[in-house]
C-alpha positions as CSV (number, residue, x, y, z in Angstrom):
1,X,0.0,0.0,0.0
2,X,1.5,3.2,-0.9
3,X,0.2,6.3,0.6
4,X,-0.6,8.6,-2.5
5,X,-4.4,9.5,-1.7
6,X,-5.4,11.7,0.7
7,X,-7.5,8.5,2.2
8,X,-4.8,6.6,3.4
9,X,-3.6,8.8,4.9
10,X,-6.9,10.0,7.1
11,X,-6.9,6.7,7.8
12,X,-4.2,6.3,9.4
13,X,-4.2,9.5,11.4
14,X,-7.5,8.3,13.1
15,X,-6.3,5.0,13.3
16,X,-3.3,6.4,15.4
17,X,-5.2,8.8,17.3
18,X,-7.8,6.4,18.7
19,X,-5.5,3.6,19.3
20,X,-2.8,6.4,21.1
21,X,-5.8,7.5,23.2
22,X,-6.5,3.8,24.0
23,X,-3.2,2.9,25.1
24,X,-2.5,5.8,26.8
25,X,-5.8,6.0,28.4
26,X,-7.8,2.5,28.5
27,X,-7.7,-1.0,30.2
28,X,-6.9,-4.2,29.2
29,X,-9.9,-3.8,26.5
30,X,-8.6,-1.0,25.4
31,X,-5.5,-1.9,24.4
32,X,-6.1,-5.5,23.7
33,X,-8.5,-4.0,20.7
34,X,-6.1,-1.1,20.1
35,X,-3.4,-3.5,19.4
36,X,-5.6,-5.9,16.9
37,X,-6.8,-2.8,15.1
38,X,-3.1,-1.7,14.6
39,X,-1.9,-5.5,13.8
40,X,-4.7,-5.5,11.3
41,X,-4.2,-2.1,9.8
42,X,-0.5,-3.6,9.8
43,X,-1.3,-7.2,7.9
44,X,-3.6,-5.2,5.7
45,X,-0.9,-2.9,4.2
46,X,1.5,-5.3,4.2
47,X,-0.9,-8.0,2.1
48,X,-2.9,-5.6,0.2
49,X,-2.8,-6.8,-3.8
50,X,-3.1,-3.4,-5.4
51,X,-3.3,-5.2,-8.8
52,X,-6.8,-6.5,-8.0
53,X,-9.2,-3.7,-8.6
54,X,-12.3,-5.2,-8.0
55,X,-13.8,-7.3,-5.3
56,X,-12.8,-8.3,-2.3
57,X,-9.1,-9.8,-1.5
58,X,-9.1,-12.8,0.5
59,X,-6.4,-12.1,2.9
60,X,-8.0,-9.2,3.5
61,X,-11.1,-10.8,4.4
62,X,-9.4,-13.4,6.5
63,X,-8.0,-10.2,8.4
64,X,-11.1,-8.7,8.7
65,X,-12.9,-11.6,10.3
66,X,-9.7,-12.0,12.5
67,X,-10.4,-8.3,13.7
68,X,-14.3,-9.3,14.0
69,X,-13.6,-12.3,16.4
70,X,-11.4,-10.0,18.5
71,X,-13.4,-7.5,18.9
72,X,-16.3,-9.8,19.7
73,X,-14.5,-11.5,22.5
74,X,-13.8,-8.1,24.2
75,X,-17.0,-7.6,24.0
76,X,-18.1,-10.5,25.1
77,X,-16.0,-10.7,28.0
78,X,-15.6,-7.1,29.1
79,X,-18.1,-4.9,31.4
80,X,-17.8,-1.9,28.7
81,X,-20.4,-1.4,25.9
82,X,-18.1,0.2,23.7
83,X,-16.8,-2.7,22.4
84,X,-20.0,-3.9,21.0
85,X,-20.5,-1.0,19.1
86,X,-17.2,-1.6,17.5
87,X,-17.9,-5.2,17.1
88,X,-20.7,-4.3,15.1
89,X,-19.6,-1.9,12.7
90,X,-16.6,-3.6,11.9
91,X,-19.1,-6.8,11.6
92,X,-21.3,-4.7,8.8
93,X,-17.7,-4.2,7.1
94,X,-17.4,-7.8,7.2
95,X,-21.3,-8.1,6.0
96,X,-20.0,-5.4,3.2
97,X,-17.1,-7.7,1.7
98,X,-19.5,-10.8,1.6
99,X,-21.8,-8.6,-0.3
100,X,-19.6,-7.8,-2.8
101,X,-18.2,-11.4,-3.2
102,X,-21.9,-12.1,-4.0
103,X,-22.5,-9.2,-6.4
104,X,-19.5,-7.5,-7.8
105,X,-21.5,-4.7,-8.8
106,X,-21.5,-3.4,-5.5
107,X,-17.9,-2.7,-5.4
108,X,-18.5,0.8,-6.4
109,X,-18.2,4.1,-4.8
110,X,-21.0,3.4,-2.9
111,X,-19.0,-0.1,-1.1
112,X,-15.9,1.9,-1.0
113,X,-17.3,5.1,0.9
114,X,-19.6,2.7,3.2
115,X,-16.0,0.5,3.6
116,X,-14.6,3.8,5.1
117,X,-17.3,5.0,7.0
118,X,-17.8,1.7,9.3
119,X,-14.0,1.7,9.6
120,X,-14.1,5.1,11.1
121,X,-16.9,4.5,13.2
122,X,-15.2,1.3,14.5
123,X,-12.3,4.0,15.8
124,X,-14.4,6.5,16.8
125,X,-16.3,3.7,19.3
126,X,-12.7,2.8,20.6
127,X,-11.8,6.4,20.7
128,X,-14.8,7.1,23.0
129,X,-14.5,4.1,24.7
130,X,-11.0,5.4,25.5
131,X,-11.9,8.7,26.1
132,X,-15.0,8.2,28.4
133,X,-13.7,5.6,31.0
134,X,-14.4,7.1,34.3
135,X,-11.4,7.0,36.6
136,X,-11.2,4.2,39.2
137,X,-12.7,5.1,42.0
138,X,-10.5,4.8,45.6
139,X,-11.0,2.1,47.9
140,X,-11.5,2.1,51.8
141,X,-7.9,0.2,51.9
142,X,-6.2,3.5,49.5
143,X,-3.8,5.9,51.3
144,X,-5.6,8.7,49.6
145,X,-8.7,8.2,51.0
């Protein structure tokens, strides 16, 4: 992937500011989905076929679902609701790329813009996520109290 659209490199911009927020800022759910996002945006760039034009790439899907699974276990398993949010924009992504493997016709601007849109959407909920954890509150055994 090279970076010569203006896309890209929004992309990865939010994808650094959300996860940056998260790891500075977030638990272990956090940062456990901060990290997949990044290993994902990582695999993704490194396995990207730019000579397919159209349709979806299957490593790219395999990634994707990858992402989906991780995200879903967080959610599954943490006490925050942001993760489900994420789970299930990234899970219409995934929905997206099986609807163009059944109709090519969909790749279009249309797939492409709604492609971007839940990928932002799936930073923005770990961006908030991040962002609107409430400090831990002391305990009766804390010196500060």
């Amino acid at each position: 992937m090279t970076f010569g659209a203006l896309y890209q490199w929004t992309n990865l911009l939010a994808l650094l500011l959300s996860t940056g927020v998260a790891a500075w800022r977030g638990r272990w759910p956090e940062r456990a989905a901060a990290a997949a996002m990044v290993l994902a945006w990582l695999a993704t760039t490194v396995l990207h076929d730019a000579t397919q034009l159209y349709g979806p790439q299957v490593l790219i899907m395999a990634i994707d679902v990858a992402l989906l699974a991780v995200l879903l276990s967080i959610a599954l398993t943490s006490d925050r609701w942001w993760p489900m949010w994420a789970a299930a924009f990234h899970g219409l992504s995934v929905v997206l790329a099986l609807a163009m493997m059944a109709d090519p016709k969909v790749w279009a601007r249309a797939g492409f813009i709604a492609a971007s849109v839940f990928g932002y959407l799936t930073m923005l909920a770990l961006f908030v996520g991040a962002v609107g954890r409430k400090p831990p509150s002391p305990d009766a055994a804390s010196r500060l109290t």
